[in-house]
N, C-alpha and C positions, 0 to 999 in steps of 0.2 A: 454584408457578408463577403469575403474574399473569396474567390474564385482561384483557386491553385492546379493548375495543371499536373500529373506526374508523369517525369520520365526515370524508369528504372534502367541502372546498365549493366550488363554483362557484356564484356570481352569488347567493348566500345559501343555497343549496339543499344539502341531501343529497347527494350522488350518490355514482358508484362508475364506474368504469372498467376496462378488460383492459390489461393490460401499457402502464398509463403512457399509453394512444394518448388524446387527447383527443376524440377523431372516435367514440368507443364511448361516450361519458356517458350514463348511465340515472339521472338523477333516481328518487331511492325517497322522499325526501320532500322539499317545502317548509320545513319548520319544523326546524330542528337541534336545537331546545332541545327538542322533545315527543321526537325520537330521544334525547337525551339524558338526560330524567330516566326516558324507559322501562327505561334499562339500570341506573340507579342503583336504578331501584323494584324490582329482581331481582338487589338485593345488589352489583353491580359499582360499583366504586372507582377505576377508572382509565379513560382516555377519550384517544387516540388521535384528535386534530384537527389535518386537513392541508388549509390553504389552500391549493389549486390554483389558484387565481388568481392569485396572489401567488408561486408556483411559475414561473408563465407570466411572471408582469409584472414578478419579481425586486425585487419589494419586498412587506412586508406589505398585506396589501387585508383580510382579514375577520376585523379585530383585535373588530370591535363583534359578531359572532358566539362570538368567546370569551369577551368580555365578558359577553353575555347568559346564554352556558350556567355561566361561575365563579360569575355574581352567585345564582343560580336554584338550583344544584346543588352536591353536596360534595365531586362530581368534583375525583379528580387530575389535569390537563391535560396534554400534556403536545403541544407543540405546533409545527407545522412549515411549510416553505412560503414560499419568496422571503425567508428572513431571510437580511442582506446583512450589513446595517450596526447598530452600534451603538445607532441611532436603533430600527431595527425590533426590536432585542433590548429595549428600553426599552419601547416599544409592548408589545408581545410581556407581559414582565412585569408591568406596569402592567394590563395586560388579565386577569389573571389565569391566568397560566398558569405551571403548578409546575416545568417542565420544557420546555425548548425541544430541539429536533432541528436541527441542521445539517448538511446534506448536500453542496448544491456550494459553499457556502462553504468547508467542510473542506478544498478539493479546490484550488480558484481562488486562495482569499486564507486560505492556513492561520496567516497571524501576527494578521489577527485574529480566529480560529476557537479560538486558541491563547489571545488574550488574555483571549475571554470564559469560558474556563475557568478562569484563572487570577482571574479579576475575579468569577465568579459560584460558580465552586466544582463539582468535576465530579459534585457530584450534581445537579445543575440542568443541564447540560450533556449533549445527546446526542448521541453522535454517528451519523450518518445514513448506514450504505456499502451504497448498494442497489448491487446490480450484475447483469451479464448478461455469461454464461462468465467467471465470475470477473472481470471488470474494472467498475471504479467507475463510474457513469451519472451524469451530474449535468441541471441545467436542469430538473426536472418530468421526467428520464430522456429528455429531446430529444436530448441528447446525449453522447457518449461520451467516456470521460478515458483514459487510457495506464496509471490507476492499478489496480494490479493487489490485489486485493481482502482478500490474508493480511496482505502486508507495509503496507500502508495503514491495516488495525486496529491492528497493531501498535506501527507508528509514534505513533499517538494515544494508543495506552495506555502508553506511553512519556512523555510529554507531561499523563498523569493522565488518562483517559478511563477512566469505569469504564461507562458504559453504551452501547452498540451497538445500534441497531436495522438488522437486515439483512434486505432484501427480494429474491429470486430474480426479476428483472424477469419470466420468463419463465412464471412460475408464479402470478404476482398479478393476481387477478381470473379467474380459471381454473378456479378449484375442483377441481382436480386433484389436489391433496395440495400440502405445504410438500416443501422442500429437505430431507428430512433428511442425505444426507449432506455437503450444504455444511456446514450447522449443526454438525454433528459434528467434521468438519475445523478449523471456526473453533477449537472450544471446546477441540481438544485442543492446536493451536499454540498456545493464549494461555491465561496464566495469570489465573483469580480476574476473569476478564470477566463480566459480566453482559449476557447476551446475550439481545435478544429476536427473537421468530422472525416472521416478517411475510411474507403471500404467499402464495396456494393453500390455507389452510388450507380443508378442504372438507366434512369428518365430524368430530364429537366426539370419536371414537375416536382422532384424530390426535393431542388435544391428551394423553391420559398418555404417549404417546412423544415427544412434544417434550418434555417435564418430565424423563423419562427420561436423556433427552440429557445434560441440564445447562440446559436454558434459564431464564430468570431471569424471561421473559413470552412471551410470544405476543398477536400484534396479528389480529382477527379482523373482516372486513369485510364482503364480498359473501354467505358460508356462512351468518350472519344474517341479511340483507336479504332473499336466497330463500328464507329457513327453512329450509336445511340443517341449522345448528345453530340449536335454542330456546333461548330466554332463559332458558326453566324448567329446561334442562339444566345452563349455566352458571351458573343459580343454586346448585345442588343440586353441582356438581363446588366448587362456593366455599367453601360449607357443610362440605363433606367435607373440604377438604384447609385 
């Protein structure tokens, strides 16, 4: 299972939030790039970066922040956050990022969420179904969709989606533990998905039972930032498996 660090940004900064509320932002650092080559220098290979500003403002805003951490690091990118259009998908790429997330795109304007699969290839293509009680959130989770959260993945993977990132709105930023039995549910309706787990992850111990599951990664945020989980720990879980 991959190990995906997140760094969310507002206004250039680190931060971290509780379920999506903007009104909660706790700045843990300044400098993305020094968060970033910390987790490369303990062995991690993938990197989890969500403009929230860009989330809010529905178009790309902190492409020069991806820019800085692809040029700097060997980080896989993998990147998310007000991509709307075509344009920000280009940004987006250009900036160096290996992997894009699209989440209310998917939802709002699925023929061109559709087309950039078909255009970029659905291993570069992620698709984004955060949800709360099983229904799909979109906007930075401002607001809520009518789409209901099984037949939503499914539909995409129908359409070639092989990679899912799913976050339990109500468990993200929480430190409570992840969803495991949404997680489970997903992975037993749907065939050969690669599913990553995102949200409440809160102990180390949490991460061999998402593996367990079937999950394909896990995104890990705040459980970092407070040192719940050390970096020496997920070094040494990298090492092993």
């Amino acid at each position: 299972m991959r190990i995906i660090p997140a760094i969310d940004i507002i206004d250039g900064k680190c931060v971290r939030l509780s379920k999506g509320d903007y009104s909660t932002k706790k700045v843990y650092n300044e400098n993305p790039l020094e968060v970033a080559k910390e987790f490369e220098a303990h062995g991690i290979a993938y990197l989890h970066l969500v403009d929230l500003d860009g989330a809010k403002s529905k178009h790309i805003v902190n492409h020069n922040i991806l820019e800085e951490i692809a040029s700097n690091t060997n980080l896989k990118i993998d990147f998310g956050g007000g991509l709307k259009t075509d344009e920000d998908l280009r940004i987006a790429f250009e900036s160096g990022a290996h992997q894009i997330t699209g989440g209310s795109i998917a939802v709002k304007n699925p023929e061109t969420f559709t087309g950039w699969i078909e255009t970029y290839g659905a291993d570069r293509i992620i698709l984004g179904a955060d949800a709360l009680d099983e229904k799909v959130a979109v906007s930075g989770w401002q607001e809520d969709s009518n789409e209901e959260l099984l037949p939503f993945i499914e539909s995409y993977q129908k359409k070639g989606i092989q990679y899912v990132i799913c976050t339990d709105i109500s468990k993200d930023g929480m430190l409570e533990g992840p969803s495991f039995a949404l997680y489970e549910k997903i992975l037993t309706s749907s065939n050969g998905l690669k599913l990553v787990a995102s949200g409440g992850i809160s102990t180390f111990d949490e991460l061999p039972r998402l593996a367990e599951i079937g999950c394909e990664g896990t995104i890990i945020g705040k459980a970092i930032y407070e040192n719940k989980i050390h970096l020496k720990q997920l070094e040494e879980y990298i090492l092993a498996t």
